[in-house]
C-alpha positions in Angstrom: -40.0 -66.5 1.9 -36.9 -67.8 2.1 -33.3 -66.1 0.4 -33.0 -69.3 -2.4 -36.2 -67.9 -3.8 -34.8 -64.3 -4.5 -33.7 -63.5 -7.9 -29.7 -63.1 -8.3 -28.2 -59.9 -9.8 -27.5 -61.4 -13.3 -31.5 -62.7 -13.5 -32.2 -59.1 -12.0 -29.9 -57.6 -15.1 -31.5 -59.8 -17.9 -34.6 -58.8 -17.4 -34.0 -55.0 -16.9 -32.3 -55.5 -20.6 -33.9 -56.1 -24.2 -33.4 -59.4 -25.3 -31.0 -60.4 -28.3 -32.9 -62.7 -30.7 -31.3 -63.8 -34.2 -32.1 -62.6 -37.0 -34.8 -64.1 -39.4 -34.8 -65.7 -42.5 -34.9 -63.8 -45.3 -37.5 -64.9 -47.6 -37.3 -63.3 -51.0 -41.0 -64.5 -51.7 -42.6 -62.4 -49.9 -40.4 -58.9 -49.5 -39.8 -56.3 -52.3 -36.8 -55.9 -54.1 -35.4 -52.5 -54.0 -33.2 -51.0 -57.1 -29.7 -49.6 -56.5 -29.7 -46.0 -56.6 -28.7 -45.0 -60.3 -26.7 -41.9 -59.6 -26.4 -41.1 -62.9 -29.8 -39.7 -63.0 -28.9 -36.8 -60.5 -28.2 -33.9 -62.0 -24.7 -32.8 -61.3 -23.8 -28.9 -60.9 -22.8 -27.2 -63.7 -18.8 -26.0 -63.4 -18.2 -22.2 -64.3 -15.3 -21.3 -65.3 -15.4 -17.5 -65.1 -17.1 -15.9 -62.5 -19.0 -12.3 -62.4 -17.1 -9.6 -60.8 -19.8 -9.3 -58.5 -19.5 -12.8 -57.2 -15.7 -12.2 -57.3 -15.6 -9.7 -55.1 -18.2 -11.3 -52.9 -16.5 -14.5 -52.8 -19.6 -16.3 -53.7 -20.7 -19.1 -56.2 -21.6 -18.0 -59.8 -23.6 -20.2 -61.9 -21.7 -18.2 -65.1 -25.0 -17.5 -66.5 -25.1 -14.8 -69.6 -26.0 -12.2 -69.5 -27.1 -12.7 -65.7 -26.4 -14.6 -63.6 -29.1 -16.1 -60.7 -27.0 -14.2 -57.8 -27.4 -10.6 -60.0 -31.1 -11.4 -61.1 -31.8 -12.3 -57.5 -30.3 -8.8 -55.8 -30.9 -7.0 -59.6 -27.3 -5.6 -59.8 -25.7 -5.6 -62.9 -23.6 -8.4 -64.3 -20.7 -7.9 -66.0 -17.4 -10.4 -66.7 -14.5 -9.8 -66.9 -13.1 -10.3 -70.4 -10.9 -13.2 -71.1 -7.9 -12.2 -73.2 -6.7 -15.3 -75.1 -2.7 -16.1 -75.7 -2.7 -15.1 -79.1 -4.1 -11.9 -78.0 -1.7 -11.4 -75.2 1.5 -11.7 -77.5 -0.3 -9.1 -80.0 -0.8 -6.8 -77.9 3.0 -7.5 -76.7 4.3 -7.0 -79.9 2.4 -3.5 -80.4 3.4 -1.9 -77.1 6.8 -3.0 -77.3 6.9 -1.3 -81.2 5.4 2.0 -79.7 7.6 1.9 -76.6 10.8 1.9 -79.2 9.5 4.6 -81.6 8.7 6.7 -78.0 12.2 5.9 -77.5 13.8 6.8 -80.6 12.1 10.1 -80.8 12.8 10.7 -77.5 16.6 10.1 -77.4 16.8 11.4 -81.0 19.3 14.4 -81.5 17.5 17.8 -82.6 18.7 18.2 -86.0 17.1 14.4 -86.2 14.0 14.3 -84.3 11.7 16.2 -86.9 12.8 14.0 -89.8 11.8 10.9 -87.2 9.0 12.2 -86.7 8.0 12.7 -90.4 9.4 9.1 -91.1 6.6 8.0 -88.9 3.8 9.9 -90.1 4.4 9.0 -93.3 4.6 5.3 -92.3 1.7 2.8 -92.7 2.1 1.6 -89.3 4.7 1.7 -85.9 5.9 -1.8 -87.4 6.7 -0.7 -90.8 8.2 2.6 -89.5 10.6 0.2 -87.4 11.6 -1.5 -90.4 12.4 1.1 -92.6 13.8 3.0 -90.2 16.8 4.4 -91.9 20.5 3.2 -90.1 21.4 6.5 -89.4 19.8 7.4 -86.5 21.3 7.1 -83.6 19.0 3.9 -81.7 19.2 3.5 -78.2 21.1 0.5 -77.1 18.8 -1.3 -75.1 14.9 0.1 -75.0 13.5 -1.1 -72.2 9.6 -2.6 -72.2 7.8 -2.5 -69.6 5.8 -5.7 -70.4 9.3 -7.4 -70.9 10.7 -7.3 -67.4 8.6 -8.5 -64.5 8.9 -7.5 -60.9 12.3 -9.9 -60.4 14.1 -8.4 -63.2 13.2 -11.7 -65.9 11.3 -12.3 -69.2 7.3 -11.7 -68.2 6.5 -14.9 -70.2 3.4 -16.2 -68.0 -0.1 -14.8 -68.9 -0.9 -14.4 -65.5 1.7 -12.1 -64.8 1.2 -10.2 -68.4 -2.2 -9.9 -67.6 -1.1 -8.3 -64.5 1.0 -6.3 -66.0 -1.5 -4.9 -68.5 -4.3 -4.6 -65.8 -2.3 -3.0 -62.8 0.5 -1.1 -64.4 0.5 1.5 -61.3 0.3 -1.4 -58.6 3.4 -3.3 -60.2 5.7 -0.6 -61.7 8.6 -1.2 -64.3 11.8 -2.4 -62.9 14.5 -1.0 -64.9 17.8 -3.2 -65.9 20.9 -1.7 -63.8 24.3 -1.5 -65.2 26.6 -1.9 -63.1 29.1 0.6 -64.8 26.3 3.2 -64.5 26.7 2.6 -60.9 28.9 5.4 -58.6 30.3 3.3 -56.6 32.1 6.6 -54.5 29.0 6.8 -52.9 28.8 3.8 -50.7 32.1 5.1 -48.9 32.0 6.2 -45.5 34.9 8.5 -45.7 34.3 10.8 -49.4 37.4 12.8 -48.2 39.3 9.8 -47.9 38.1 7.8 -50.8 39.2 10.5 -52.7 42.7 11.1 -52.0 43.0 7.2 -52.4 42.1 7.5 -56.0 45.4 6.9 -57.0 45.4 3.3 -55.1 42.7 1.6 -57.0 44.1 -1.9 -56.9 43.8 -1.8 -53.1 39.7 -1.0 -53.0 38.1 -0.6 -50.0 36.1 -3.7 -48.1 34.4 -4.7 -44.8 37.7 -6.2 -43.8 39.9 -2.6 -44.8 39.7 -0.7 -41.5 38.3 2.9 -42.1 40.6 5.7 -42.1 39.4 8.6 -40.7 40.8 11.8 -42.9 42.3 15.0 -41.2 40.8 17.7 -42.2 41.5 21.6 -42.0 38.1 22.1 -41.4 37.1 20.7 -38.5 36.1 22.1 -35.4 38.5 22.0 -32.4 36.2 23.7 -29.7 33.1 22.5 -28.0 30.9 23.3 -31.5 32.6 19.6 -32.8 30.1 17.7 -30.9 27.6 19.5 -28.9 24.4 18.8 -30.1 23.2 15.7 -32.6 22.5 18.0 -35.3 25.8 19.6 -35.2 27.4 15.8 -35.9 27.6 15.0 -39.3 29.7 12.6 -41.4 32.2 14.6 -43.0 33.6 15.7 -39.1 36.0 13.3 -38.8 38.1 12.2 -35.9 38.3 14.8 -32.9 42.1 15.9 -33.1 42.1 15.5 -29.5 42.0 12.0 -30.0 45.3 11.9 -31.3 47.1 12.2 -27.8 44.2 9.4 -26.3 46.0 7.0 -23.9 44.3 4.4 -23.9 45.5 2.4 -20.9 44.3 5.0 -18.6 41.4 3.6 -18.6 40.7 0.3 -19.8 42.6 -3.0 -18.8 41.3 -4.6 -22.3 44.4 -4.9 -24.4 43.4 -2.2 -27.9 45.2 -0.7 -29.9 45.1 3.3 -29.5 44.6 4.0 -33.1 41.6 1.4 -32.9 40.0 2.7 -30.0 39.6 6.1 -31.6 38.7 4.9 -35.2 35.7 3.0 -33.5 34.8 5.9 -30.6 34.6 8.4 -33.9 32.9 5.8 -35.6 30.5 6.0 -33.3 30.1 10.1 -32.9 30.0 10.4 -36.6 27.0 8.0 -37.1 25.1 7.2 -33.9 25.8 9.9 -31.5 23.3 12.6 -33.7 20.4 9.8 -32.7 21.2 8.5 -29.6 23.3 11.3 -27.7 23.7 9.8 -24.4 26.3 12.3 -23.3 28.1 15.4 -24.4 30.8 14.1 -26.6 33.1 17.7 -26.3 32.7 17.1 -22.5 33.5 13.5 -22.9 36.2 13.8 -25.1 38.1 16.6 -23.0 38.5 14.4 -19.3 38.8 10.8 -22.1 41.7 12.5 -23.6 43.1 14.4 -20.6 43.2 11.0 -18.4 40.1 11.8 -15.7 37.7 14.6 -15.0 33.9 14.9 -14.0 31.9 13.6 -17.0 34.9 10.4 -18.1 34.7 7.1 -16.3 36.1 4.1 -16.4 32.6 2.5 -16.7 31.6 5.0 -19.4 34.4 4.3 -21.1 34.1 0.7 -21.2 30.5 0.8 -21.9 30.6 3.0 -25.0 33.8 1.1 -26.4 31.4 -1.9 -25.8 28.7 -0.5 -28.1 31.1 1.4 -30.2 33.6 -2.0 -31.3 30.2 -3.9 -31.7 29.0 -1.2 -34.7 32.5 -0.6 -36.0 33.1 -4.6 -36.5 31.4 -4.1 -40.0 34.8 -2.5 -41.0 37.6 -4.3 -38.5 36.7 -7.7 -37.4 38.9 -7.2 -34.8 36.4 -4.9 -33.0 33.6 -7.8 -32.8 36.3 -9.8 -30.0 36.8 -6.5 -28.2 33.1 -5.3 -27.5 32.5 -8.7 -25.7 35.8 -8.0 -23.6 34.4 -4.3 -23.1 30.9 -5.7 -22.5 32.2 -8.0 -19.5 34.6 -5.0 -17.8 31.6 -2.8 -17.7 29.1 -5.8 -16.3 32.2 -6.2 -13.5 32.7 -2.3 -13.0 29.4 -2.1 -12.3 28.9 -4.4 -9.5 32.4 -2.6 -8.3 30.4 0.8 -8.0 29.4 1.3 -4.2 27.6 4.9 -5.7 25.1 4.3 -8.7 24.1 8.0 -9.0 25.9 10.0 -11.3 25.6 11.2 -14.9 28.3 9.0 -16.4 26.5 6.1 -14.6 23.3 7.1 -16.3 25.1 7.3 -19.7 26.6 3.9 -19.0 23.5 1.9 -18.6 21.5 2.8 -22.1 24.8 2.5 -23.5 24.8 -1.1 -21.9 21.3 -1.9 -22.8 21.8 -1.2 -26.3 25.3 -3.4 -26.2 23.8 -6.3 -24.7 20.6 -6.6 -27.0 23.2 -6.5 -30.1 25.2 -9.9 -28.7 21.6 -11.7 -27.4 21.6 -10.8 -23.8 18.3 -9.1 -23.8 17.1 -9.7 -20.4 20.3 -8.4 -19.1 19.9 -5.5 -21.1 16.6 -5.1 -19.4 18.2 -5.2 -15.8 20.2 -1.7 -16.9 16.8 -0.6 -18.4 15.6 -0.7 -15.2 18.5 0.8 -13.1 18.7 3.8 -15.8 15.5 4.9 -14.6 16.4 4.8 -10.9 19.4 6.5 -11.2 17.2 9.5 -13.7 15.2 9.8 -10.4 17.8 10.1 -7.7 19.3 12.9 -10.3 16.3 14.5 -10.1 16.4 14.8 -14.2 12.8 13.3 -14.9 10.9 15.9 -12.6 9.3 13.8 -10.2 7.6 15.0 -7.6 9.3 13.2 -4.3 12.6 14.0 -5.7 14.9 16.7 -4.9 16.4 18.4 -8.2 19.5 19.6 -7.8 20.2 23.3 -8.8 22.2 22.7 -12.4 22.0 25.9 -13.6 24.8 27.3 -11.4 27.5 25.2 -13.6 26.6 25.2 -17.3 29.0 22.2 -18.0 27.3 20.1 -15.3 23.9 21.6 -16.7 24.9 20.7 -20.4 25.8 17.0 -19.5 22.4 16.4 -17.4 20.6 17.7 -20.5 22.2 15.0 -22.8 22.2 12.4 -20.3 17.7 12.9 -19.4 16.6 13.9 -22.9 19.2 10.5 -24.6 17.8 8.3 -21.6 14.1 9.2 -22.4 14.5 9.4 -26.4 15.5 5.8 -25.5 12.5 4.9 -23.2 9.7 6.2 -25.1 11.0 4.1 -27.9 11.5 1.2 -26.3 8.6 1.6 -24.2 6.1 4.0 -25.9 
């Protein structure tokens, strides 16, 4: 048989396939005609407009049927709705708690030579209204009763039903919030520095504001030996400034150009109000070789570091402060790649102090480097108890002893809430 005979691919293809014929005629003779659907003759579902409180709390479809619904008959439970309260309702009720709230009022702010003849007034009245409206002008009214379906949780007129109804239903979960005058406000109490704030009484066209650097008062009364700051609880905010802080020279140990009397507002800053929590290092210690010009628990990098963190949470007050902890933050980054010796308590101090600096400006993953190296340098001290470690014998020198203790217990207050 010769190759011409064979069948090409495309014959091959054709016949593997159905074959595509046109359609036929349609010839209405002979089919039958079919109806459009008539959808109006589908019953449509019913809408309910109030659902059981069974079906409410199931989150399921209620055919609102009275008094049972299918979903209740079906699992017998019993139905119950909820009652609808209407508007007219709603501002009757209004009106009647608000009356009772007044006369509550009256006889409870009532003087005592007053209050029984109140009381009488009211007994004798028809109703709370009428008693209201007789009420004679002599007693003394409180200026502003306050009614608890008036004001809604923002402070304004509770004039939607929804939250009225709320109101009415959930007293407990949405509780009254009381107008504040701002007279009625003591406004001595948002001052850092009582002692201050009141000998400055006298001054009260110069008040005190973010941008008014704090003034640290002297004070007979506080301490001058180690007791100022040795432990957190001892540090309080009515301390003050150190008096040793008065003779600080500042230059000794920072290039950064501060003022003195800055320097020490934001270091006491920082031991009135974060040293009781975060007690990195004992601040007597600290202050004795900061103020005397060198020593075994003052560096240069510890100082740097906790001016750093110190400028940074004083800048509320002295705006200042804010441009100095960034020039602090970046001596202490450089002193620290200057150390050739990483193991020492004031190092230790230095690095939470930077971790907590550079997560307040952004520069968390550097913050997390120090994390790290704070650890390291616990380990090589010996203060964490591990096993492989060497602890050195502290308890010959009870100020090197002291300063460990602050410096391990700060570091690990720090970790376990950082890293629980």
């Amino acid at each position: 048989m010769s190759s011409s005979n064979k069948p090409t691919r495309a014959q091959e293809h054709q016949k593997s396939n159905r074959q595509l014929l046109p359609r036929k005629s349609q010839n209405t003779d002979h089919e039958p005609q079919y109806a459009p659907l008539d959808v109006s003759d589908i019953p449509r579902a019913a809408l309910t407009s109030v659902a059981c409180n069974n079906c409410r709390v199931r989150k399921s479809k209620c055919d609102g049927r009275k008094p049972t619904c299918s979903a209740c008959a079906s699992r017998r439970q019993q139905c119950i709705y909820r009652a609808e309260v209407s508007h007219e309702t709603m501002v009757e009720l209004r009106k009647g708690s608000k009356d009772l709230f007044q006369a509550l009022e009256l006889l409870r702010t009532a003087p005592d030579e007053q209050a029984l003849s109140v009381l009488e007034r009211l007994r004798s009245s028809g109703s709370v209204s009428e008693f209201l409206q007789v009420l004679d002008s002599g007693v003394m009214k409180p200026p502003s009763p306050i009614n608890p379906l008036d004001t809604s949780l923002v402070g304004t007129s509770a004039s939607s039903t929804i939250e009225l109804d709320l109101n009415m239903r959930y007293s407990s979960v949405f509780p009254t919030l009381e107008t504040l005058d701002i007279k009625d406000v003591d406004l001595g109490l948002l001052a850092v520095n009582k002692r201050a704030l009141a000998s400055s009484n006298q001054q009260a066209a110069a008040p005190l504001t973010p941008f008014t650097p704090i003034e640290f008062g002297q004070s007979s009364e506080t301490p001058t030996t180690s007791e100022s700051f040795s432990t957190p609880s001892d540090t309080t905010g009515d301390t003050g400034v150190d008096p040793r802080l008065e003779s600080l020279q500042i230059w000794q140990w920072t290039s950064v150009p501060v003022p003195e009397n800055l320097a020490a507002q934001a270091i006491s800053f920082y031991l009135v109000n974060e040293h009781p929590l975060l007690a990195l290092f004992d601040a007597d210690l600290f202050i004795r070789d900061f103020v005397a010009g060198g020593g075994r628990f003052c560096s240069q990098l510890l100082v740097s570091s906790l001016l750093a963190w110190a400028c940074a949470s004083y800048s509320q007050f002295e705006p200042r402060a804010q441009t100095l902890s960034l020039a602090f933050l970046r001596e202490a980054k450089r002193r620290w790649k200057d150390l050739t010796d990483h193991t020492a308590i004031t190092t230790l101090s230095s690095a939470m102090l930077l971790v907590i600096t550079c997560n307040q400006h952004g520069q968390d993953k550097v913050g997390l480097f120090y994390l790290d190296a704070s650890v390291q340098i616990g380990r090589r001290l010996g203060l964490f108890g591990d096993e492989e470690t060497s602890v050195p014998n502290f308890n010959d020198d009870d100020e090197l002893r002291t300063a460990a203790s602050f410096a391990a217990w700060g570091t690990f207050g720090w970790h376990r809430l950082v890293l629980p």
